[in-house]
N, C-alpha and C positions, 0 to 999 in steps of 0.2 A: 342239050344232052339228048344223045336217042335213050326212046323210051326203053326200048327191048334192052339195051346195056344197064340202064337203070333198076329195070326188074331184076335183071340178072346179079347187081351188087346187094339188091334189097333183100331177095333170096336169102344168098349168100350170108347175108348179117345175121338176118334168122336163124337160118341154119345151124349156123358156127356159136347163137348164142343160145341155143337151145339146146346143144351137146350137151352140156353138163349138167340137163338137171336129173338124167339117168343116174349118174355116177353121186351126186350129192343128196338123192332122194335115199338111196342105198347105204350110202355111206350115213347118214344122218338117221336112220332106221334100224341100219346094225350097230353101228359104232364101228365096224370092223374096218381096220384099214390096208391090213395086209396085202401086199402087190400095188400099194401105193406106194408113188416116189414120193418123197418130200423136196429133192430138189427137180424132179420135173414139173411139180405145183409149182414150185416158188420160183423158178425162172420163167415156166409160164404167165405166172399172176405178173410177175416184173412187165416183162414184155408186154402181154393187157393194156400195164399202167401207161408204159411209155407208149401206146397208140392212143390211148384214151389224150394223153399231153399234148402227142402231136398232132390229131384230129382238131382240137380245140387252137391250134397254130394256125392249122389250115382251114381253119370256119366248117368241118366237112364234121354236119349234122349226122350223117353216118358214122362214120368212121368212130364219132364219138358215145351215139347213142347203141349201137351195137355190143361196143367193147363195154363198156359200162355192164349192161345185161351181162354179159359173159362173166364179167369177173363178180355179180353178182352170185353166180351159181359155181364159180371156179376158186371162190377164195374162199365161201366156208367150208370145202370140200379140204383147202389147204390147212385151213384152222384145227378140223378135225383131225386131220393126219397128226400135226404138231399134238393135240392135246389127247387122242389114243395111243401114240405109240409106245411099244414098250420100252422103257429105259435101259 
């Protein structure tokens, strides 16, 4: 593999599993959830899962160790949403 594409995936993993913990520090500080989707969490977190299954298909150490993080910071953000919002 080149290294430079390599860096550039690894990055990337980072990155993308680092978004959330803006939103879930927040949301876990206020409780507030308003302007949260519940179904843009929860088809997000799906989709997560299914990379995390198919990483683990494809032996891709990435692929799986990335998304994991992610849905670590993406799915109590979900939970919260399901258990503030108003009835």
């Amino acid at each position: 593999m080149n290294f430079f594409f390599e860096t550039i995936g690894y990055l990337g993993g980072i990155f993308l599993a680092v978004s959330f913990i803006p939103q879930a520090y927040k949301t876990f500080k206020t409780k507030e959830i308003n302007g949260l989707s519940l179904g843009t969490y929860g088809i997000y977190n799906l989709g997560v899962f299914c990379w995390i299954v198919y990483g683990f298909y494809l032996g891709s150490v990435q692929m799986v160790l990335f998304n994991t993080i992610t849905m670590c910071f993406s799915l109590p953000v979900l939970l919260m949403i399901v258990k503030y919002r108003r009835k």
